[in-house]
PLY file of the C-alpha trace (Angstrom):
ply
format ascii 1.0
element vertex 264
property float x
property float y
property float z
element edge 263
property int vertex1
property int vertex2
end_header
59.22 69.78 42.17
61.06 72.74 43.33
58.15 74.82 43.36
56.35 72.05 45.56
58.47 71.79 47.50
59.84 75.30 48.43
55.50 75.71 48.97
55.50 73.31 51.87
58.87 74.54 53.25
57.04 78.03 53.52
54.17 76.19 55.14
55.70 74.16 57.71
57.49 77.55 58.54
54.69 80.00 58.99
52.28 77.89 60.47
51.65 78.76 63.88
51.50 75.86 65.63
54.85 74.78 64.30
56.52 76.97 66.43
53.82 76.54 69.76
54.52 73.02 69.79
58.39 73.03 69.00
58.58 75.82 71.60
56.23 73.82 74.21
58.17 70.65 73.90
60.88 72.20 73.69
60.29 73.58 77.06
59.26 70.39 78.60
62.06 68.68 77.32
64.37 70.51 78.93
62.51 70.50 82.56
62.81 66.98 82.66
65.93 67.10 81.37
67.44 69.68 83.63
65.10 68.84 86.92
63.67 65.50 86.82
66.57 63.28 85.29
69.50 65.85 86.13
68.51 68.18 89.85
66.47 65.44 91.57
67.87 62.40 90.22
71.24 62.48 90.84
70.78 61.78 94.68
70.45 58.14 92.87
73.99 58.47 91.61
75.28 56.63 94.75
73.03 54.20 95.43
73.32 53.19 91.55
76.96 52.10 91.68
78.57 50.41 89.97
75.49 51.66 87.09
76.40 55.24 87.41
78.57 54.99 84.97
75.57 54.74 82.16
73.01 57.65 84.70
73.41 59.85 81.18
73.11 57.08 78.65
69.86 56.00 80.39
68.29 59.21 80.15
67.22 58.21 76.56
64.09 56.78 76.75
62.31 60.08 78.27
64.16 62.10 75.79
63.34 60.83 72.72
60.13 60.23 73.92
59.45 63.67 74.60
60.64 65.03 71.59
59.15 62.33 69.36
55.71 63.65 70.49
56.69 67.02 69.25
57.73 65.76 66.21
55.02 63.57 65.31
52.44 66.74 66.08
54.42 69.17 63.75
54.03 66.84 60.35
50.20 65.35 61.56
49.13 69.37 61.59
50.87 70.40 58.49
48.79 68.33 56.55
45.66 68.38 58.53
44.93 71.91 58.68
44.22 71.76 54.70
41.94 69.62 55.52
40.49 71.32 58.05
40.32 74.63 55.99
39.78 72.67 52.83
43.20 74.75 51.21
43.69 71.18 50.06
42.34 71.74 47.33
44.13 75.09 46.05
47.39 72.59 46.75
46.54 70.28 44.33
45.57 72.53 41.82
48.79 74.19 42.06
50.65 71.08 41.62
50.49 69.32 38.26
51.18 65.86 40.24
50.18 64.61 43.55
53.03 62.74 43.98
55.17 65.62 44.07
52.84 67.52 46.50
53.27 64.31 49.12
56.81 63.41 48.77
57.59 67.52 49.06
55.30 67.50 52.34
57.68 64.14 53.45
60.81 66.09 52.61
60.25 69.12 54.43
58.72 67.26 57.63
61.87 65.00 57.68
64.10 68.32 57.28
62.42 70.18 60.30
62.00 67.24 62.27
65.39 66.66 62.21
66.63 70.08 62.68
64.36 69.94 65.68
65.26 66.68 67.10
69.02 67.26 66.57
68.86 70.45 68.81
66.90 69.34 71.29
68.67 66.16 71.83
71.53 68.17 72.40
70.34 70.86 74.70
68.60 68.00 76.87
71.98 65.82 76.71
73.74 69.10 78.12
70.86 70.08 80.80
71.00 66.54 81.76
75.03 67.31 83.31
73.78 70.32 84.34
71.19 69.72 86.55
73.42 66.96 88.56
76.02 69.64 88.81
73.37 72.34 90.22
72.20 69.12 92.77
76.20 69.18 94.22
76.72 66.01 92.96
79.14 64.99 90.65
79.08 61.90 87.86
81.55 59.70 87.86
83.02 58.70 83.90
80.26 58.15 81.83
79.85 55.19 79.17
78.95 56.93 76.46
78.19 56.84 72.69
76.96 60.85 72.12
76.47 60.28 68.18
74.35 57.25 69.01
72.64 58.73 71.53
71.59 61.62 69.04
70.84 59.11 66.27
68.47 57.17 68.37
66.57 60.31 69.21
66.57 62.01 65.77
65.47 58.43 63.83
62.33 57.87 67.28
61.33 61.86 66.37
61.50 61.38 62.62
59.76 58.00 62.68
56.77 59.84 64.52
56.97 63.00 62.03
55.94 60.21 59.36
53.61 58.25 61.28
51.88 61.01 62.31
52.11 62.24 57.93
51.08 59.05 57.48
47.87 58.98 59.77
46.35 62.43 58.92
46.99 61.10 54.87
44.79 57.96 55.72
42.02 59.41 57.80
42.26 62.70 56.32
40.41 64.09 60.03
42.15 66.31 62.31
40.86 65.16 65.40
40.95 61.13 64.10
44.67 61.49 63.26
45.28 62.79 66.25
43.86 60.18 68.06
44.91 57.44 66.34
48.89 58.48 66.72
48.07 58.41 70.81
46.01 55.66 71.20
47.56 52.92 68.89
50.82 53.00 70.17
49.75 52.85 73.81
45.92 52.01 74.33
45.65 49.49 71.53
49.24 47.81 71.15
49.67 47.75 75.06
46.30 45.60 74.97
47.52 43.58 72.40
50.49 43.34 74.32
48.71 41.36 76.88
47.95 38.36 74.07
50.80 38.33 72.13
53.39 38.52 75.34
57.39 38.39 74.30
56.19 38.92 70.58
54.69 42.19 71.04
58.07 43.79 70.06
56.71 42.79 66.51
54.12 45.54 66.76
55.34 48.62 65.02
55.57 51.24 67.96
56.99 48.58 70.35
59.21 47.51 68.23
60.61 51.13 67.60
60.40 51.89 71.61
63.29 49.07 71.57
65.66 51.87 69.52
65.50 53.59 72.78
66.04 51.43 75.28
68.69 52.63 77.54
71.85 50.58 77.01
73.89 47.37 78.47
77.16 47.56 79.07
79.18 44.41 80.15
75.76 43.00 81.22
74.64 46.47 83.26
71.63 47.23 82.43
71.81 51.50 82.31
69.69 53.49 84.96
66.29 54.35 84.63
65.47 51.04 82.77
62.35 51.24 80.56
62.17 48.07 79.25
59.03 45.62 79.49
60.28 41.86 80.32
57.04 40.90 79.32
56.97 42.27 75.89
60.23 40.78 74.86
62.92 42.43 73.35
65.03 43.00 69.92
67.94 44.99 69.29
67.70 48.94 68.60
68.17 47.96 64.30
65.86 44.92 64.09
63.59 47.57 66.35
64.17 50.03 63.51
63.19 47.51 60.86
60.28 46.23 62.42
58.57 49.61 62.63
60.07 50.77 59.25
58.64 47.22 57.46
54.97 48.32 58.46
55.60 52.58 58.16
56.78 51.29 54.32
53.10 49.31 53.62
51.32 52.02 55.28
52.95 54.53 52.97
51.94 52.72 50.11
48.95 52.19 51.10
48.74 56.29 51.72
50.11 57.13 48.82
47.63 54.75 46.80
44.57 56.77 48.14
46.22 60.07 48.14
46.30 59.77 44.12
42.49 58.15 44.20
40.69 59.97 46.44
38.59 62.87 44.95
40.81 63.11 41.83
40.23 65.87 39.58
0 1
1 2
2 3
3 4
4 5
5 6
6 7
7 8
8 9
9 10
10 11
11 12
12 13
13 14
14 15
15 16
16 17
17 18
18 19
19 20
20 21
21 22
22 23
23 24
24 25
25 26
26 27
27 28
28 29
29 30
30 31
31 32
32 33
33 34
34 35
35 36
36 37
37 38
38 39
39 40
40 41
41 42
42 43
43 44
44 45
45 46
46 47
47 48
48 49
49 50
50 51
51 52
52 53
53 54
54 55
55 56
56 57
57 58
58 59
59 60
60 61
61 62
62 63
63 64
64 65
65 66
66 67
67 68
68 69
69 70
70 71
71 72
72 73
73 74
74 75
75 76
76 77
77 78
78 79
79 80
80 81
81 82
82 83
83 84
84 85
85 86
86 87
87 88
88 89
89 90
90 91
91 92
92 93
93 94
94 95
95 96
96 97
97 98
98 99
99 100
100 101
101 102
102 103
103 104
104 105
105 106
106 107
107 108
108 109
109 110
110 111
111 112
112 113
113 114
114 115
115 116
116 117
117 118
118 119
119 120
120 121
121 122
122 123
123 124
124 125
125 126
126 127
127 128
128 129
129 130
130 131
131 132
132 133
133 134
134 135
135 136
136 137
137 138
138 139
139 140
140 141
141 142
142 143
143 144
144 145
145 146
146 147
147 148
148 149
149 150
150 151
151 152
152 153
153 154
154 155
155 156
156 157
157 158
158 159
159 160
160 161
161 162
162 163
163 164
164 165
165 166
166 167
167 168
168 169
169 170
170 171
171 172
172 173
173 174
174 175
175 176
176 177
177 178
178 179
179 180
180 181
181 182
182 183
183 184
184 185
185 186
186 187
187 188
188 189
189 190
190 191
191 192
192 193
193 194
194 195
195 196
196 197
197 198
198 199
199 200
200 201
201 202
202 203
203 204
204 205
205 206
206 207
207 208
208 209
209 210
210 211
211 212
212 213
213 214
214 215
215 216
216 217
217 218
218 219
219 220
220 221
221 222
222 223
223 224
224 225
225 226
226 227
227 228
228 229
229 230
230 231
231 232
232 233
233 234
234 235
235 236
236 237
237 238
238 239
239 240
240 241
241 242
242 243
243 244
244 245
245 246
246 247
247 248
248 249
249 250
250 251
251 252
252 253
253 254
254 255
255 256
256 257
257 258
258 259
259 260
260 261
261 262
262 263
């Protein structure tokens, strides 16, 4: 396992477009960070009273959205680029199990990932107070919760880093995987939305956009509010275990044809 698994840590690490899209949304994560929700923003501060108090809080949603994307990119193209190259192959011979080759791929995606999301969280959290003070304005006390607000944006990026492992797995296409992780959470779910109405937040990727809502306190609803009245809504854990529920059955699923498909 150790062997596997150091293999894929080297990969993930010396791949180039590991560090073009970690540096890209990196990038863009902190220009909306610093500009749009901090510099040009804040002139909201006053006419958001008495919600000012949660302007930093509700700059979740585009946060962990942003870096989610990032995250979701990194683990599709780790995998699909032995596909594209066929050095799939030269993987599997190398490994005496394919189990071991998967889970090491899972490990060292979920290690990056969070590495990745845990900075960039941060840096955007900070930007975020740094761009209202660069505006002249100045936030009043803020309500709130910095660990959960990291935790929320490390478990959205991680949960894409394994959707997107678990889409290239399945279609085993570059170009299909990549599709398929931006079209079914927004072209095909938000269409599915419009039949299902208050029970879409049983859908896997609207169920884990409700981990990110931005929060309520004493029945203020933070600024920036991103959530859909018409898609219903579930709190940030059952949100977590509705998308985890069907990541788990497409895993298995996955893994099933991982081990099947053109065994040796």
């Amino acid at each position: 396992m150790k062997p596997t698994l150091k293999a894929e840590f080297k990969k993930i690490l010396t791949v180039r477009s590991t560090y073009v899209i970690s540096l890209l949304f990196l990038l863009l994560t902190c220009f909306l960070a610093f500009y749009i929700q901090g510099f040009k923003n804040a002139g909201e501060i006053q006419a958001m009273n008495p919600v000012a108090k949660l302007f930093v809080a509700g700059t979740i949603t585009q946060i962990a959205n942003t870096i989610s994307v990032a995250g979701g990119l990194i683990a599709l193209l780790l995998l699909a680029h032995e596909y594209r190259y066929n050095t799939i192959v030269y993987t599997l011979t190398a490994s005496k199990s394919r189990s071991k080759v998967l889970a090491s791929k899972i490990i060292a995606i979920l290690a990056y990932v969070f590495v990745f999301s845990v900075i960039g969280s941060a840096l955007a959290l900070g930007l975020v107070w740094a761009g209202v003070a660069a505006s002249g304005h100045v936030l009043p006390h803020q309500d709130i919760n910095y660990l959960t607000f990291l935790a929320k944006s490390v478990f959205m990026a991680e949960a894409y880093a394994m959707a997107g492992l678990v889409f290239i797995t399945l279609i085993r296409n570059q170009i299909g995987a990549i599709a398929a992780l931006f079209i079914l959470p927004n072209t095909v779910e938000g269409l599915l939305s419009l039949l299902l109405k208050k029970n879409s937040v049983y859908m896997p990727f609207t169920g884990l956009q409700q981990v990110v809502q931005p929060p309520v306190v004493n029945g203020i609803a933070a600024a920036h509010k991103a959530r859909d009245i018409a898609t219903g809504y579930i709190s940030a854990p059952r949100g977590a275990l509705v998308f985890l529920v069907y990541l788990v059955v497409a895993w298995l699923v996955a893994w099933y044809l991982f081990l099947r498909r053109d065994a040796n």
